[in-house]
N, C-alpha and C positions, 0 to 999 in steps of 0.2 A: 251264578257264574263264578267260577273259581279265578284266583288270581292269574294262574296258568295261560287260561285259556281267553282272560282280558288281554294279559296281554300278547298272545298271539291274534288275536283282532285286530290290537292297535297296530302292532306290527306291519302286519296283513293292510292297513290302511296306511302306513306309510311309505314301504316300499313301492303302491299303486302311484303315491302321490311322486314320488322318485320316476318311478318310468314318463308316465305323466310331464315331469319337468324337463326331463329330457327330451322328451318328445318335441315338448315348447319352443326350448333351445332350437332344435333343427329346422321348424317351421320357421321360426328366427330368421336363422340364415338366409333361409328359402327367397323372403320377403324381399321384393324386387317396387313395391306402390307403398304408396302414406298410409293408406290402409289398414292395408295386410299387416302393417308392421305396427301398427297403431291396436289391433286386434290382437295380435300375437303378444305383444309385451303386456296389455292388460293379463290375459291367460297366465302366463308366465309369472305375473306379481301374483296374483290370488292363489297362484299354486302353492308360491312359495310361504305364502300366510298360512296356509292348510298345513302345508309340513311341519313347519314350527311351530303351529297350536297341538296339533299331533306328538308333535317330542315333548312339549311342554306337558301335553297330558302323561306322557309314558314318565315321564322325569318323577312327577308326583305321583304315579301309584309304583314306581321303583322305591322312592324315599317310606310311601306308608307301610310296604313290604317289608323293609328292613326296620323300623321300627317296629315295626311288631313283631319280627323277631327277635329283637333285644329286651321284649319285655314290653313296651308301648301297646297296652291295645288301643285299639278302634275307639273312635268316638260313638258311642248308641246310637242307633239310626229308630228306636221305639219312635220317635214323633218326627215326620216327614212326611211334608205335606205332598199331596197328589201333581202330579205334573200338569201340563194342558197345552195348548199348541198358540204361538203366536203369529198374529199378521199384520206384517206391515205395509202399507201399499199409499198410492196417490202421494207419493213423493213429490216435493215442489221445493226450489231453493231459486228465492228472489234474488236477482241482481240491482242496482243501483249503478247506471249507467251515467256520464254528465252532458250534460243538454246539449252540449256540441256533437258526442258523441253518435248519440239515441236518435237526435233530431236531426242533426245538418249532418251527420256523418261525414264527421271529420276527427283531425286527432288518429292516434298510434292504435294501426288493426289488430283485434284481439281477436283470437281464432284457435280457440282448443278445444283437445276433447276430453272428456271428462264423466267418470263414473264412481261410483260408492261401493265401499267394501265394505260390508255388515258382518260382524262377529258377535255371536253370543256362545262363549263358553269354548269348544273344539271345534263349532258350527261355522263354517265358512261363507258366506255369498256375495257374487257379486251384481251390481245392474247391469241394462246392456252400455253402452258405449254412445254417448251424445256430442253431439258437435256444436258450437257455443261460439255466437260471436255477438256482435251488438248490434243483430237485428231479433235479439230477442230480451224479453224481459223477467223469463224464467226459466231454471232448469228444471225441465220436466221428465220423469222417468215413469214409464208405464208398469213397472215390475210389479208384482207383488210376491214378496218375503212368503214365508211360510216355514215357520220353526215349529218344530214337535217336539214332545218331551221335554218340555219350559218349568223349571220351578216357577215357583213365586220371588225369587229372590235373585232372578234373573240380571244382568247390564247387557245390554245390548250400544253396543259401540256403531256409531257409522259414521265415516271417513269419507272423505270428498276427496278425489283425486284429479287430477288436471296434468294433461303435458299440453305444451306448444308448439300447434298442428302447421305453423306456417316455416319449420326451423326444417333444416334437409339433412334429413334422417342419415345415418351412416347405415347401411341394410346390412351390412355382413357380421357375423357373428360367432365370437367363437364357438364349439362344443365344448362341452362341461365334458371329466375325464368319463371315461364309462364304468357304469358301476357294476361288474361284475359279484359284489357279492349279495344277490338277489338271490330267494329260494331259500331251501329247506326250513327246518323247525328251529324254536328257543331253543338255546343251549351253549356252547362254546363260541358259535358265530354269533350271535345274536348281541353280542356289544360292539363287535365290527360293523354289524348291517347296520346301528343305529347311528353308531359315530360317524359311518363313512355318510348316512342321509343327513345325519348335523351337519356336517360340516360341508355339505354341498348347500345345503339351506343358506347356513351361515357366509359364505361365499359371496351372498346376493344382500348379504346386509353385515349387518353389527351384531352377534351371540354370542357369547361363549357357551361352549359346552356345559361347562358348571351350572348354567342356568343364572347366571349373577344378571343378567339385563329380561330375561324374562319373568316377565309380572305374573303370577297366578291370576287365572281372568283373562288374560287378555296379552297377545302376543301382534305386536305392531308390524305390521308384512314391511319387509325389505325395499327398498328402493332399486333394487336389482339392478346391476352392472351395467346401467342403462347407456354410460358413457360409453361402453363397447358395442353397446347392442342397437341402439338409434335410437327408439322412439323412450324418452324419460315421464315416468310418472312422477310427480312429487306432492304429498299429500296437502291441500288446500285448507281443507276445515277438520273438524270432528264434533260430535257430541257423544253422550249416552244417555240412556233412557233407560228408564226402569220401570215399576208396577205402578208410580206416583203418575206415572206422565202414560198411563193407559185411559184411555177416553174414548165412548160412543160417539164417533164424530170428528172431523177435522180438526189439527191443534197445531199450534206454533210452539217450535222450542227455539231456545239459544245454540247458536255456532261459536265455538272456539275458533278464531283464524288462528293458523300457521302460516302463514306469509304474508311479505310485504308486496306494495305496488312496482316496485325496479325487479321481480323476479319475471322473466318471460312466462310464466305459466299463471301468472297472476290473471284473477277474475272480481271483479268488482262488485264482492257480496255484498247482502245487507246485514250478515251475521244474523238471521233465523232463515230456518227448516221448518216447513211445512207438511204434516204426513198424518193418515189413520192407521194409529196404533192399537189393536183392541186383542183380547185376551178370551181362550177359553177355558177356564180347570176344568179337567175331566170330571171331578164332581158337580158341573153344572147340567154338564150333557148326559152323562151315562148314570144306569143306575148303579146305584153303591149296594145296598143289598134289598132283598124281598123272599117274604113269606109268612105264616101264620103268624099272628100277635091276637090276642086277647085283650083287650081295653075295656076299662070301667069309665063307662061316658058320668062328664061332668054333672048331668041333672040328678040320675039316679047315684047314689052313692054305692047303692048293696048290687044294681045292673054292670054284668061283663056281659059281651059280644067279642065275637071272633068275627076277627076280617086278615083276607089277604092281604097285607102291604109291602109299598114299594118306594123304595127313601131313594130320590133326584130330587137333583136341585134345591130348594127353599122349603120342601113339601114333603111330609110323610101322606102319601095318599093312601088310603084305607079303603078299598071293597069287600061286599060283603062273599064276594069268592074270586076265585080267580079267573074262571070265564067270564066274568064280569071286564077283567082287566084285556083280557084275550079277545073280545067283541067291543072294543075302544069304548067302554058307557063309562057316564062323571063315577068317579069314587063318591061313596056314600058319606065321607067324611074327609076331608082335608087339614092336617095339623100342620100348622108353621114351622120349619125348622132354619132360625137364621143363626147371625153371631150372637148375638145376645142369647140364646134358648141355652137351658140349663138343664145337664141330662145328668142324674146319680141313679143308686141304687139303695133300695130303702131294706130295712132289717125284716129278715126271714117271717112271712105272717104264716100261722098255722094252718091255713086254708088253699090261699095261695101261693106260698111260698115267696122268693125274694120277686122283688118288683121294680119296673124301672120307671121313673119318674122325669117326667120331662115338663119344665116348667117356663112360659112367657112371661118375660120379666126384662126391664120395667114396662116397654111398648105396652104388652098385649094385659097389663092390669094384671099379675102374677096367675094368669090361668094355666092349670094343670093337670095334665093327663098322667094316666097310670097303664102301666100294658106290662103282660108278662109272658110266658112262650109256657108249653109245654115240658122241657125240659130243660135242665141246666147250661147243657150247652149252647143251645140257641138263645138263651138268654145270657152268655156271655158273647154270646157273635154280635146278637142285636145292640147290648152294650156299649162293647167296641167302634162299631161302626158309628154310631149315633155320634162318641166319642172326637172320632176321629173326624168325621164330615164336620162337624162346629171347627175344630182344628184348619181344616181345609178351609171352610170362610170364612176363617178370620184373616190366615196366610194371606188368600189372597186378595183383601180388601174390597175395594169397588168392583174389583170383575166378578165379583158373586150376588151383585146387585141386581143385575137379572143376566139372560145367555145375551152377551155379543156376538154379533152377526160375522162373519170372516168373509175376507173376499174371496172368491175362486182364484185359482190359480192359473193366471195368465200364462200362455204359450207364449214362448219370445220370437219375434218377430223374424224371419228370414232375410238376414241382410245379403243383399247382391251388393257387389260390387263391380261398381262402372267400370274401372279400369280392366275387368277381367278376371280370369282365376289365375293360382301361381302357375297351374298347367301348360298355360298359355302360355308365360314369360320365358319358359324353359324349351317347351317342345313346336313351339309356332315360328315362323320369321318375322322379322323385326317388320322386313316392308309387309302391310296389311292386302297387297296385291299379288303376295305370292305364295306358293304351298295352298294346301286344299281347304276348303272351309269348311270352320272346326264350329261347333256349336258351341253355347255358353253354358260351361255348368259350373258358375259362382254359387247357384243353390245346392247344387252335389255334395260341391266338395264342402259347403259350410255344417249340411247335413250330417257328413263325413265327421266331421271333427268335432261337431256336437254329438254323435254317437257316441266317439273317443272317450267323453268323461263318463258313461255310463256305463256302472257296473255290470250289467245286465246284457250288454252288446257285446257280440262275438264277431264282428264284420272285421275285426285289423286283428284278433291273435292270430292267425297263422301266420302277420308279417312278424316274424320274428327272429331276433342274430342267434347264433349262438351262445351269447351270454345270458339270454331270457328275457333283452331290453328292447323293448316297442319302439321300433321307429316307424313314427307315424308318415315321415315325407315319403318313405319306401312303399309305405301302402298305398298311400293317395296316387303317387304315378303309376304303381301296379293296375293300380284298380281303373285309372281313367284308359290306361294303354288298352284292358282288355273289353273295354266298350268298343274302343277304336280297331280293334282286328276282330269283334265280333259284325 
């Protein structure tokens, strides 16, 4: 992929994330319940993290572009280990509550809601939305993560967020100006469309355009103008995690706290996180290469055999054809290939020409196999690859100890809301005894708005102004009006 056309992707993903935020904003407004408005401003913070991990990425391949037009090349990318997907799920964050509290419930009501923003890299997610007070003795979230395309060299950040659910919200909110320069391609506009998405980003926080407060890695979401807007998130804890704190099995890390006890959104952690974080490189799952090799087995020294092989995971497995491999039967030989295995190539023999030597060392008592290909090329492919997979596990350490299992990925729950939908607060009468009876669609419209972030759904482009910008409240009444005169 050419420079060009990265960054018209990135582009292309920011401006979505632009309409998007705006969108947020007008549901904003909208919001009439604690709820609603408690849902809409989390939305609204995660957007705005999206955006600025998003500039932050355009910032850094703008900077390697022009170094490398002055002369700066590229750093080598020859050794770069295989990517792999991560998951993190069974989320758990103990509270320490005190015995008056827990037990006699008594003492000052603690009552917020509270969710986690997960960032690895441009990678945005959020949980859903829990409600926390001291009839509980953890915060539990049912989510599970699910990152693709994971180096090994991955931080993974997750931030605890908290606002205080029992404070009376101010619902009204301004809009953000409209941003008409949405559309077309790179070129003359295209430092307008980015500056004018910065600085709406920046609007909801602390950046400079310069990039001076954004960290590479890691761009901290805004606190978003929450004083205008009612419901305030303010960030509770954090950690990060990396390849060292990947584990089969449940594990406790450390919390950083960021607040104190006199803040109203304060929550009485124990300062750890509980969670299963496990890992898969794609060279444990998939195969990396297969086909003919030629092996002189260890007993006989002057015997070669052809077999079909197929190099996954820990294993060069060897049949003696490849319908063998095709009809699932055990391979006729199985060779180890871990971090320790040592793969060169030995001087040109007159018979067989060059040869690849792969050798168990110190575990396997320095045993050694020899294999060569038919022709030159294949025996640089086979090579290479050998090469590169010991590369891959070593990168990425214990996760190539054997395949980690991932969790499926959990559908998020459908939350109704008691109170009603905003449809209701708008086009029903106040007294509940009059006007015609309207049904409940709190699942509609949440369905509705969960469409909204997928690329994929086309149910709200046709609500669209003339300037190109989504407004999602215009859909959502559109679309409930025409059940109701259907």
């Amino acid at each position: 992929m050419d420079d060009r056309t990265q960054d018209e992707k990135v582009v292309q993903q920011i401006e979505r994330e632009v309409r998007i935020q705006e969108g947020a904003y007008k549901l904003l407004a909208a919001c009439s319940q604690r709820d609603q408005a408690l849902e809409a401003s989390k939305s609204l913070l995660t957007c705005n993290a999206r955006l600025l991990a998003l500039l932050s990425q355009l910032q850094r391949m703008r900077k390697a572009q022009i170094l490398e037009r002055v002369g700066h090349s590229r750093i080598s990318e020859n050794a770069v280990p295989c990517t792999g997907k991560l998951s993190l799920s069974d989320l758990r964050i103990p509270l320490m509550w005190k015995d008056s509290e827990y037990f006699k419930n008594k003492g000052e009501l603690h009552h917020c809601a509270v969710f986690c923003l997960l960032q690895c890299g441009t990678e945005i997610y959020d949980t859903d939305l829990v409600m926390v007070d001291r009839t509980l003795t953890d915060i539990c979230f049912e989510d599970t993560i699910i990152i693709n395309k994971v180096g090994p060299g991955f931080q993974l950040r997750v931030e605890l967020y908290s606002c205080c659910a029992v404070e009376d919200f101010s619902l009204a909110a301004p809009t953000p100006r409209r941003m008409s320069f949405l559309g077309g391609s790179l070129g003359c506009s295209s430092g307008k469309k980015i500056r004018a998405a910065f600085e709406s980003a920046a609007a909801c926080g602390h950046v400079s355009f310069g990039g001076g407060n954004i960290r590479p890695g890691h761009v901290s979401p805004p606190s978003v103008h929450q004083s205008a807007l009612g419901a305030k998130y303010n960030l509770l804890a954090h950690t990060t995690l990396s390849i060292e704190h990947v584990r089969e099995g449940f594990k406790t890390h450390d919390l950083t706290l960021s607040t104190t006890e006199d803040s109203p959104y304060w929550l009485p952690l124990y300062g750890k996180m509980c969670c299963r974080l496990v890992a898969q490189p794609l060279c444990m799952i998939q195969t990396v290469i297969s086909g003919q090799l030629k092996l002189k087995l260890e007993e006989d020294v002057g015997h070669w055999e052809n077999f079909y092989c197929v190099l996954v995971g820990q294993t060069l497995l060897c049949y003696q054809n490849q319908e063998d491999l095709e009809s699932e039967k055990e391979p006729f030989l199985v060779i180890p290939i871990t971090k320790d295995t040592e793969v060169c190539m030995s001087e040109r023999d007159p018979v067989h020409g060059q040869q690849i030597i792969i050798s168990m060392q110190p575990q396997r008592e320095n045993v050694t196999y020899t294999a060569t290909t038919q022709n030159t090329e294949d025996m640089q492919c086979w090579n290479k690859a050998l090469q590169q997979h010991i590369y891959n596990l070593n990168q990425w350490k214990q996760c190539c100890d054997e395949v980690m299992k991932t969790e499926v990925l959990r559908s998020r729950k459908s939350k109704t809301i008691k109170q009603g939908s905003l449809f209701h607060e708008i086009v029903t009468p106040s007294s509940p005894g009059k006007g015609p009876a309207i049904p409940d669609l709190s699942n509609e419209i949440h369905s509705l708005l969960s469409s909204y972030y997928k690329e994929s759904d086309n149910h709200l482009r046709p609500y669209t102004d003339e300037k190109g910008i989504l407004t999602a409240w215009k859909a959502i009444v559109m679309w409930q009006m025409s059940l109701f005169e259907g």
